[in-house]
C-alpha positions in Angstrom: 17.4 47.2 3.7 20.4 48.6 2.1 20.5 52.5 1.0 23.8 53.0 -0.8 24.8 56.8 -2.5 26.4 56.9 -5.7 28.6 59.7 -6.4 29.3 59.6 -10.2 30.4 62.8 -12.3 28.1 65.0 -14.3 30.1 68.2 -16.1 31.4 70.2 -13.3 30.5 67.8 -10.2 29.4 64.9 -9.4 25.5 63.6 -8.8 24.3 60.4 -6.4 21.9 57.6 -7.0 20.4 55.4 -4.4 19.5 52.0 -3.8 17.3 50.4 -1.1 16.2 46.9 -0.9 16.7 46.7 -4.4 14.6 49.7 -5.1 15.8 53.0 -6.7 15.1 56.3 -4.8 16.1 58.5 -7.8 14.6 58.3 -11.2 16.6 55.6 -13.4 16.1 57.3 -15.9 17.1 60.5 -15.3 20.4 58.4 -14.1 20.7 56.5 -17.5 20.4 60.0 -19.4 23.4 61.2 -17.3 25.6 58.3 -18.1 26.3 59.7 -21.6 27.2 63.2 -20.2 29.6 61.4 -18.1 32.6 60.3 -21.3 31.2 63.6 -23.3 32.0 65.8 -20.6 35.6 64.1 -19.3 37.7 66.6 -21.0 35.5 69.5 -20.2 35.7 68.6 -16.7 39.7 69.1 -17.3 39.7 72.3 -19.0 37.1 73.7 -16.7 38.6 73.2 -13.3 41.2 75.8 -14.2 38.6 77.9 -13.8 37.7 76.6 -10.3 40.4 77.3 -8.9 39.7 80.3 -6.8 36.7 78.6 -5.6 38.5 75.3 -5.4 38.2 75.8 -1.0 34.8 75.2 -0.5 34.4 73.8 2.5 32.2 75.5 4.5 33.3 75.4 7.9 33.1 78.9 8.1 29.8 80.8 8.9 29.3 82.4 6.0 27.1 85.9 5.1 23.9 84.8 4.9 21.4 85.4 7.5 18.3 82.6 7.8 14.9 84.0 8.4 11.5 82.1 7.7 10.2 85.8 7.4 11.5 89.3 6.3 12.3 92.0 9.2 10.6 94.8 8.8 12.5 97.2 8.1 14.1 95.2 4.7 14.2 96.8 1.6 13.6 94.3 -1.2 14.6 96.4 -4.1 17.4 94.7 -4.8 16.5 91.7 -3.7 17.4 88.6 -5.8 15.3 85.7 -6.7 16.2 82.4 -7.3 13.2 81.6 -10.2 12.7 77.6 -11.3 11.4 76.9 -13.9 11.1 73.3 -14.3 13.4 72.3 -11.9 16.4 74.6 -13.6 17.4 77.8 -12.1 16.6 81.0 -14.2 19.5 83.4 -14.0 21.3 86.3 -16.0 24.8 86.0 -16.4 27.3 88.5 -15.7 30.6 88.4 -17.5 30.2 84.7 -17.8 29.1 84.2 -14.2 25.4 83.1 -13.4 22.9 85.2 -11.0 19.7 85.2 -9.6 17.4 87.6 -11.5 16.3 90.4 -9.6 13.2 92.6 -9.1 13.4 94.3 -12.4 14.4 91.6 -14.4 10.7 89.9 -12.9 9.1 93.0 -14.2 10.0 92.2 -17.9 9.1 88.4 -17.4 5.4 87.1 -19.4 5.4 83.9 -17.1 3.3 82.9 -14.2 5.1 83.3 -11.0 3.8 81.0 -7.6 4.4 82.2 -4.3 7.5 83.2 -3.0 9.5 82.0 -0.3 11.7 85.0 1.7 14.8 83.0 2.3 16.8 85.4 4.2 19.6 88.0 3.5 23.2 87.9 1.6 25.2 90.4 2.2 22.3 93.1 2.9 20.4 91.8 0.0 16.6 90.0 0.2 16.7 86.5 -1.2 13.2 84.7 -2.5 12.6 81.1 -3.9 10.3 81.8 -6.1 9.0 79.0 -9.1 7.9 80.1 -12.3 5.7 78.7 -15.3 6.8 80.1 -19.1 9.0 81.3 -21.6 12.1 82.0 -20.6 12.8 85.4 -22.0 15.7 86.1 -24.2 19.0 87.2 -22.5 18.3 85.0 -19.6 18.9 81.1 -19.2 17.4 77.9 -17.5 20.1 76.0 -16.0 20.3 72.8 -13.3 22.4 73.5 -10.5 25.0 71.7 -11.5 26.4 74.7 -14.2 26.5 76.7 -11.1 29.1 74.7 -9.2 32.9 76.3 -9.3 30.9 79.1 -11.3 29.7 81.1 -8.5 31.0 81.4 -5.0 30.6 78.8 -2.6 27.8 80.5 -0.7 25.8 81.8 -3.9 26.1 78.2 -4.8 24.5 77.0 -1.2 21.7 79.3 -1.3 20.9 78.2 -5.1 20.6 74.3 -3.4 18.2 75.9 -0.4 15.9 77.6 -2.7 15.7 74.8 -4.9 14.9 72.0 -1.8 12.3 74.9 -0.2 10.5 75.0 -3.5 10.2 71.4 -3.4 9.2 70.9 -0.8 6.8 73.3 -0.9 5.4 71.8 -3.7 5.4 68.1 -2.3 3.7 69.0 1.2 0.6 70.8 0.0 -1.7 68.5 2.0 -1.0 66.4 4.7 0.2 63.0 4.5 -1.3 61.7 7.3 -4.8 62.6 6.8 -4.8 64.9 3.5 -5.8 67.9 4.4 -4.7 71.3 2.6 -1.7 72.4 5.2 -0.8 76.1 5.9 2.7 77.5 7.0 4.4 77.1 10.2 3.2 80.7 12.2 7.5 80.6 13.0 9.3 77.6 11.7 9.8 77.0 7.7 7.2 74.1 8.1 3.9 73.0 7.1 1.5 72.7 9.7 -1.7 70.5 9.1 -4.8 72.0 10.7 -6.9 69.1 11.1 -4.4 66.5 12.5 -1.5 68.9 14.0 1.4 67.1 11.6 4.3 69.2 11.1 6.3 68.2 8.3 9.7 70.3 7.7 12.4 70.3 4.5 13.7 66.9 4.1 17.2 66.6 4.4 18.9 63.0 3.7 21.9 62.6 5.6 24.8 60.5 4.3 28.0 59.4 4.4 30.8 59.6 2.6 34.5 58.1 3.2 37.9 57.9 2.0 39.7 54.5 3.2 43.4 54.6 3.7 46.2 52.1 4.7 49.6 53.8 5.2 50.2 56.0 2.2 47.5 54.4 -0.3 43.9 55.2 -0.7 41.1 52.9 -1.6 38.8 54.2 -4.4 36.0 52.5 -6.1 34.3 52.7 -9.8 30.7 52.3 -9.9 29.5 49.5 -12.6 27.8 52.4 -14.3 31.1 54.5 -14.8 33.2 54.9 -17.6 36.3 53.0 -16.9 39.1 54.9 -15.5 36.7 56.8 -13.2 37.0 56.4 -9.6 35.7 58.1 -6.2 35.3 57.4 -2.8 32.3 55.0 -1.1 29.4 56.5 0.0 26.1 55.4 1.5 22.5 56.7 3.1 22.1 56.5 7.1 19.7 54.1 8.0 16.7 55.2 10.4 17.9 53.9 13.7 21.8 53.9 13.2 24.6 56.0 14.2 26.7 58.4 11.5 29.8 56.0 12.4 27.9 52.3 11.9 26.7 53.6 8.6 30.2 54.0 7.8 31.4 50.7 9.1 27.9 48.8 7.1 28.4 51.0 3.8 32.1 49.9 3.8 31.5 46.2 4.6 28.7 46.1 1.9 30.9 47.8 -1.0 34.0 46.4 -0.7 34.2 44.0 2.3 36.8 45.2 4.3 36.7 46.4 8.2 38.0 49.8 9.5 39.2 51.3 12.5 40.5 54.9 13.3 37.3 56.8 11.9 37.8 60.7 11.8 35.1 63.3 10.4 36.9 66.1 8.8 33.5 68.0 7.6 30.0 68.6 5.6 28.7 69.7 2.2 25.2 70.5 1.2 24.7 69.0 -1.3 21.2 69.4 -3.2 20.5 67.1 -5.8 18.1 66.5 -4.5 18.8 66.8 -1.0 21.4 65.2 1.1 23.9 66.9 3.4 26.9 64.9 3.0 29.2 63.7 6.1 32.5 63.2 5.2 35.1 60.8 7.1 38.7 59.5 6.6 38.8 55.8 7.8 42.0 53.7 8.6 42.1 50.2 7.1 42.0 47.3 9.5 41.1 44.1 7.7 40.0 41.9 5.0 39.7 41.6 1.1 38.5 43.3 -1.1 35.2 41.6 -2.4 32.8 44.1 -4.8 29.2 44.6 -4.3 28.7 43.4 -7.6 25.5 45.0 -8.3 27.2 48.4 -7.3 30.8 48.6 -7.3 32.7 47.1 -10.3 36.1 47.6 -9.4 38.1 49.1 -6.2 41.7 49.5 -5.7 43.8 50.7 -3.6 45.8 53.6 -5.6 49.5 55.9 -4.4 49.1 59.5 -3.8 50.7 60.2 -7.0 49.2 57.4 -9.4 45.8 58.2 -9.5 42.7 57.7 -12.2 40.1 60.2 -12.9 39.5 61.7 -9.2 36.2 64.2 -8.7 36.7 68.1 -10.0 37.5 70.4 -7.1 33.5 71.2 -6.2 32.7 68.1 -4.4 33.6 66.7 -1.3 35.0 63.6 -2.6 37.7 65.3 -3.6 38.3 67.4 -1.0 39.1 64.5 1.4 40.9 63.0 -1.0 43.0 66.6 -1.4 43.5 66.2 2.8 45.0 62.9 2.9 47.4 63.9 0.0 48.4 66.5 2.3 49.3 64.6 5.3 51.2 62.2 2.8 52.6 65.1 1.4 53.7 66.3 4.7 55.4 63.2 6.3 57.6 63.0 3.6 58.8 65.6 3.2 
């Protein structure tokens, strides 16, 4: 009945939970592990986002330059492709001054590990990518990191294609055999899809659309602290659409669930990708237009409404939470002055 998406901080960036009919979507306790990383990692976050900053504009509203393909042209040259290798869910790289990167052809050559089958991707900037999962030792000079270490580490885009090799591989891995009927399925002749054979399903990536929304009323903004937070930690609501309902009613139900108030004057400013482990996240500035606050209890232990320039602990610079709360401080910014 209810699907509501957490945004909470986890080193660089932030990660979601979800909650449906009392029923948890993501692993509690992968979310309980995190919750310590979340005080441990506060004044990292701080020191870190100066090095952010000239990745700090990430939204992608731009095309950027990588070309999709479910399959490789024919006249590519792969040898210097890249391949994005997971290994138990963490992304192998090799790091380059300081700055992860997919291994490449010859660093696969020097790798005692067994390798599944790989998924061409497409191409970035002239360059093959694969998804490609792996099994083994991680050789030395190389690391296994989540996704997470890459944000505000690597451009914007590099950081994009990371999260689409990641969600191909899983769900690759999850849609081996049909779910209607079982049966072995076999890829999509041109689509990046899973055909079934015996029944005709065609089952695609999942992507889990969501909201997310920063309430203002004049020149305040309302922010709210999930009851699993550290105190002092606040971000804007967000929520899973329901199957049958529009972008714009999911905003007006999340809202009314969290914190009980009404809202008119709904603008989307923009998207983010954001793959943990799959949800592309729509993001909306709403105008305040009634009621009291009153606190999902279960979800939301505190939310206030907060001045431009007296705020807690906001999200680091990677995560679109931030970003629309970075617009509306700009169009405070600019009717004052």
């Amino acid at each position: 009945m209810l699907a509501v998406l957490r945004l909470f901080f986890y080193g660089l960036c932030c990660h979601y939970t979800a909650r449906a009919g009392g029923r948890r979507h993501h692993h509690i306790g992968a979310w309980s592990r995190f919750q310590w990383h979340l005080a441990v990692h506060l004044a990292v976050v701080r020191s870190l986002l100066q090095a952010t900053k000239g990745y700090e504009l990430m939204w992608p509203t731009d095309p950027d330059e990588f070309e999709s393909h479910v399959k490789a042209p024919a006249s590519q040259s792969h040898e210097d492709a890249w391949y994005f290798l997971s290994v138990d869910g963490q992304m192998v790289c090799a790091a380059e001054h300081g700055v992860p990167r997919p291994v490449s052809r010859d660093d696969l050559r020097w790798m005692d590990m067994d390798l599944g089958d790989e998924h061409f991707l497409g191409i970035y900037r002239g360059r093959s990518c694969f998804a490609l999962e792996g099994k083994g030792q991680i050789p030395e000079g190389y690391a296994a990191d989540n996704l997470f270490s890459w944000l505000g580490r690597v451009e914007p885009p590099l950081f994009y294609l990371a999260g689409r090799a990641q969600q191909v591989i899983d769900w690759h891995n999850s849609h081996r055999f049909c779910g209607r009927c079982g049966t072995a399925t076999a890829d999509h002749d041109a689509d990046r899809a899973k055909v079934c054979p015996e029944c005709s399903l065609v089952c695609y990536p999942r992507i889990a659309p969501s909201i997310i929304v920063l309430v203002t009323r004049e020149d305040e903004m309302l922010l709210a602290r999930n009851a699993n937070w550290p105190n002092g930690m606040f971000s804007t609501l967000a929520g899973f659409v329901e199957v049958g309902e529009s972008i714009e009613q999911t905003v007006h139900r999340e809202v009314a669930e969290e914190v009980g108030i009404q809202l008119g004057g709904l603008r989307y400013l923009g998207s983010q990708s954001w793959p943990f482990p799959n949800s592309l996240m729509l993001g909306f500035h709403a105008e305040y237009a009634g009621g009291d606050i009153v606190c999902q209890q279960s979800e939301i232990a505190e939310a206030r409404w907060f001045k431009v320039d007296d705020l807690p602990n906001i999200p680091p610079a990677t995560a679109i939470s931030r970003w629309l709360i970075d617009d509306f401080i700009d169009q405070v910014n600019a009717r004052r002055a």
